[in-house]
LOBA-154734 format. One record per residue (C-alpha): residue in three letters; x, y, z. Coordinates in steps of 0.2 Angstrom, whole numbers, plus 2048, in hexadecimal, padded with zeros to 3 digits. Layout:
AlaXYZ
...
END
This chain:
UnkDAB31459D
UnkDBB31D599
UnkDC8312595
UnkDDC311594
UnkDDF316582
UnkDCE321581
UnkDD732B591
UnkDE832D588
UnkDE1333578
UnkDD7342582
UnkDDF353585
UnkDE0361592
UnkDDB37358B
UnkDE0381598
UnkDD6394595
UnkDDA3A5599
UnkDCE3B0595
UnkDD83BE59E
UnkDE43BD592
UnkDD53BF585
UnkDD23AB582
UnkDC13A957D
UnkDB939557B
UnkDAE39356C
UnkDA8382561
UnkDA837F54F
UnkD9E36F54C
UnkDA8362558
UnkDB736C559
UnkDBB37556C
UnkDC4384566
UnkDCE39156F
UnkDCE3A3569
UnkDDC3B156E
UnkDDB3C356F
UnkDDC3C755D
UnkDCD3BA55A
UnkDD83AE551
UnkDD739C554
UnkDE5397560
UnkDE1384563
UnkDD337855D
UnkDD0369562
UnkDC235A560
UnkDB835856E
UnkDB834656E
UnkDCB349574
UnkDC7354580
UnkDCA34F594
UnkDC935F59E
UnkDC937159B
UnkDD037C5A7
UnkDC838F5A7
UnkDD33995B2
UnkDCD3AA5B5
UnkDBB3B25B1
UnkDB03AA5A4
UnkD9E3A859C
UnkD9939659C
UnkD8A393590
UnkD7E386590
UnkD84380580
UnkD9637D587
UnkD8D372595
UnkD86368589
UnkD93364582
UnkD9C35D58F
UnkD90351593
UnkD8F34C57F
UnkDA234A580
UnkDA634458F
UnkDB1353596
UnkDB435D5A5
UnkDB636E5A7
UnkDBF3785B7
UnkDBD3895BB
UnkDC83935C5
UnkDCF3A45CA
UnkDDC3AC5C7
UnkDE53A45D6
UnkDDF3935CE
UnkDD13925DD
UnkDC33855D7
UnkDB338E5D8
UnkDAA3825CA
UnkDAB3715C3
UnkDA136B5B3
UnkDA635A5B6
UnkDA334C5A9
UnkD9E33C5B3
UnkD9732A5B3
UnkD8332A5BA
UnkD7B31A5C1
UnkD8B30F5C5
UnkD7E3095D6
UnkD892FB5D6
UnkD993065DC
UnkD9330F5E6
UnkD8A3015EF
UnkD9A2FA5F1
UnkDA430B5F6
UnkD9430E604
UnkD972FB60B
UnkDAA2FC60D
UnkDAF2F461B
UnkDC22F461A
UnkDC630561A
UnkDD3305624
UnkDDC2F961B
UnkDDB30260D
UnkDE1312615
UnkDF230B619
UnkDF3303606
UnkDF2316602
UnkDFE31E610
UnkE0B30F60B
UnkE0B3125FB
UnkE0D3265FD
UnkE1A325606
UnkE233185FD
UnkE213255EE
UnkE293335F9
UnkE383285FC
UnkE373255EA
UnkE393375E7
UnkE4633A5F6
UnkE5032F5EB
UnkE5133B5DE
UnkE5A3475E8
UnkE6933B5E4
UnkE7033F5F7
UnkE77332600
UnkE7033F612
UnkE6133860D
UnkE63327611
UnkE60326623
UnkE4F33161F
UnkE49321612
UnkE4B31561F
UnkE3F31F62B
UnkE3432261D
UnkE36310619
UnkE3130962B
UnkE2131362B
UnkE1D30961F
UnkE202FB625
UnkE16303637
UnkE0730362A
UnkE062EF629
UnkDF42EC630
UnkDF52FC63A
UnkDDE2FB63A
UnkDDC30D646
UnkDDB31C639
UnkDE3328643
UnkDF331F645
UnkDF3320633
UnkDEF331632
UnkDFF33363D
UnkE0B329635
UnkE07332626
UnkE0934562D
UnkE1933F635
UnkE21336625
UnkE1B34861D
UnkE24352629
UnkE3334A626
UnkE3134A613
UnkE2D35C610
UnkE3A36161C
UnkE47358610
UnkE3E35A5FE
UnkE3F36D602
UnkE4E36D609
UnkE573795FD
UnkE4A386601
UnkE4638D613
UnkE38381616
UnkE2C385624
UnkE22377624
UnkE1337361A
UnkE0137C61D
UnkDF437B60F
UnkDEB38760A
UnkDF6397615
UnkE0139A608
UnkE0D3A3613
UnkE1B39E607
UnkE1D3995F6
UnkE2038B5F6
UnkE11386601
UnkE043915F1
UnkE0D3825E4
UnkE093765ED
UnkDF737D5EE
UnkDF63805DE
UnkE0036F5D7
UnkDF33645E2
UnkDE436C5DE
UnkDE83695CA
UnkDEE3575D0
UnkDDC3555D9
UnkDD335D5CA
UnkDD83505BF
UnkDD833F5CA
UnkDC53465CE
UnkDC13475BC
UnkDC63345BA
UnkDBF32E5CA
UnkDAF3345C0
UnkDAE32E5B2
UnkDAD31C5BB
UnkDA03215C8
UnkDA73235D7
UnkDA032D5E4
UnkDAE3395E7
UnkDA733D5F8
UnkDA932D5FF
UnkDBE327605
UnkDC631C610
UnkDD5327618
UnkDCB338616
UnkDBB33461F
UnkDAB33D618
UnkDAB34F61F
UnkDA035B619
UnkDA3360603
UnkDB2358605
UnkDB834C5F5
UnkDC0340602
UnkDC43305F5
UnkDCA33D5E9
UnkDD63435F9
UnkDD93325FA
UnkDDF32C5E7
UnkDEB33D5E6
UnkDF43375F3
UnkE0232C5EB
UnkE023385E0
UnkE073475E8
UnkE193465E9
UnkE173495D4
UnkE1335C5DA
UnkE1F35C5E6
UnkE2F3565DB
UnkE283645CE
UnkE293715DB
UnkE3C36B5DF
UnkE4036D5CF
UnkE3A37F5CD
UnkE423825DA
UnkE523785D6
UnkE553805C3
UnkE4F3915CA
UnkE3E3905C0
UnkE3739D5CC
UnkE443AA5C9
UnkE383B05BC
UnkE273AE5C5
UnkE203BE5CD
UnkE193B95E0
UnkE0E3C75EA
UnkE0D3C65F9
UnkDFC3CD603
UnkDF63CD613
UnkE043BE616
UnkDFC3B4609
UnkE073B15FA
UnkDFF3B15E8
UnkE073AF5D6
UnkE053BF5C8
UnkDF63BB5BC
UnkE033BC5B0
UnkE0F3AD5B5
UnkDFF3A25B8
UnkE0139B5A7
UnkE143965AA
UnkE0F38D5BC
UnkDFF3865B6
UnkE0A37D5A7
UnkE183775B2
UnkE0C36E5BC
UnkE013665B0
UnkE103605A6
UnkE153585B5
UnkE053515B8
UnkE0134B5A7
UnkE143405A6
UnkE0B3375B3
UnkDF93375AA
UnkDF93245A5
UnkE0131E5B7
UnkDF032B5BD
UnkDE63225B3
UnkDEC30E5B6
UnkDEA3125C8
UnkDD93175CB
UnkDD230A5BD
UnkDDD2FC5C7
UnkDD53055D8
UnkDC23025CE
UnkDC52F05C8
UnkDCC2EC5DB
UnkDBE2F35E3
UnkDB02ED5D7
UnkDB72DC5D8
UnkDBD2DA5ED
UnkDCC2D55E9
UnkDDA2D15F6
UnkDE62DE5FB
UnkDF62D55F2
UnkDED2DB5E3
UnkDE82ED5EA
UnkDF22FA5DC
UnkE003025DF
UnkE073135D6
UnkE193135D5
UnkE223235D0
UnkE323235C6
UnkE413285CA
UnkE473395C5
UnkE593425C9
UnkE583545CE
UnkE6335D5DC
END
């Protein structure tokens, strides 16, 4: 089983072989190639966590094998970062788990664990925008918190989560004309990062979820819908509001000045060419947060395998950060 200081010693690789990046192996070593055939990065395998592969590429059987002999992951996507593979690394035969996940019985309660702490991490990030305006909008976030307290119908939870996200987005984004948020449209800019910053997010909470055993099919606050990972829909979300302070920033220090959007058929994508600058503001993002990632679903593990009471149920706290 992965653990803590195993976790913080691995890396994350990212590929382009558009841009002529080719994967090879010498002995242990994962190794990165550039367009003038010329070593650009090399790294163990034993420190390897996840590769990203974005754009076309020719897996072998031999780059399989090794992630199953090194315990790694690799993710394959498009040039719109669109998963269409995943070699992922994970524990087999934790019957014990999964036992346990398919016996829940307090679903619901765990649910609004989720939701509260969500949202208290979106008014952890509202407090970034150091604006007193805001205050009034942390107390409303604040009391659907507390609405949560033994809330036990699922819908209810579903709905005072979309309506503590409405109001939010609507003030997160509010130095951008903000439309509201629709997943997976990408009728604005803004709505394509938050596609693309989730789905890196989700990449990577899967990939741990894995190496303990879970059954990423089977949530609590995402019920089980057909090829849906609903516990991984589940985990990211007291994260998400990481994405979401990145995107403000971009937007904030006019990051996006320099990143060419196309618009077709009233679908927004980014140039092949600035994919590598979004793809690395994210990540970075994501990886500030990699050991609070990381405590969280292990704490989430231990809870679960032991039955533990919900004072002891973890909580992710986000820092606080200053930005306009």
């Amino acid at each position: 089983m992965l653990t803590k200081p195993d976790f913080m010693f691995k890396k994350i690789i990212v590929v382009f072989p558009h841009q002529g990046e080719k994967i090879s192996f010498k002995n242990d070593n994962f190794v990165v190639n550039s367009g003038e055939n010329k070593i650009k990065y090399q790294i163990s395998c034993y420190k390897l966590f996840m590769v990203f592969i974005v754009g076309g590429a020719t897996i072998t059987s031999g780059i399989i094998e090794r992630t199953k002999k090194f315990g790694f992951s690799i993710i394959l996507t498009n040039m719109n970062f669109k998963v269409y593979e995943i070699i992922n690394f994970e524990m087999e035969g934790n019957t014990l788990l999964r036992e346990k996940q398919y016996n829940n019985n307090c679903s619901t309660d765990i649910s609004c664990k989720i939701v509260q702490n969500k949202i208290n991490n979106q008014i952890q990030t509202i407090d970034s925008l150091r604006d007193k305006k805001n205050n009034e909008l942390k107390y409303k976030l604040s009391n659907y918190v507390l609405q949560l307290e033994n809330v036990k119908e699922l819908n209810t939870i579903m709905g005072i989560e979309g309506n503590a996200a409405k109001e939010y987005f609507k003030t997160i984004f509010g130095n951008i004309n903000w439309k509201g948020r629709k997943p997976r449209v990408k009728h604005d800019e803004t709505n394509l990062l938050l596609d693309v910053g989730y789905t890196l997010l989700f990449n990577f909470i899967e990939a741990i979820l894995r190496t303990y055993g879970f059954d990423v099919y089977k949530g609590n606050l995402h019920q089980e819908f057909y090829k849906r990972k609903s516990l991984v829909c589940d985990m990211i979300e007291p994260f998400r509001p990481i994405i979401d302070y990145r995107i403000r920033k971009m937007h904030s220090l006019k990051e996006l000045d320099k990143v060419n959007f196309i618009l077709v058929q009233g679908k927004y994508t980014i140039d092949w060419k600035d994919n590598t600058k979004i793809m690395m503001m994210f990540l970075e993002a994501i990886l500030e947060y990699r050991e609070c990632i990381f405590d969280y679903i292990q704490k989430y593990y231990r809870w679960f395998m032991k039955e533990q009471d919900f004072n002891n149920f973890p909580v992710a706290r986000l820092k606080k950060n200053d930005i306009n």
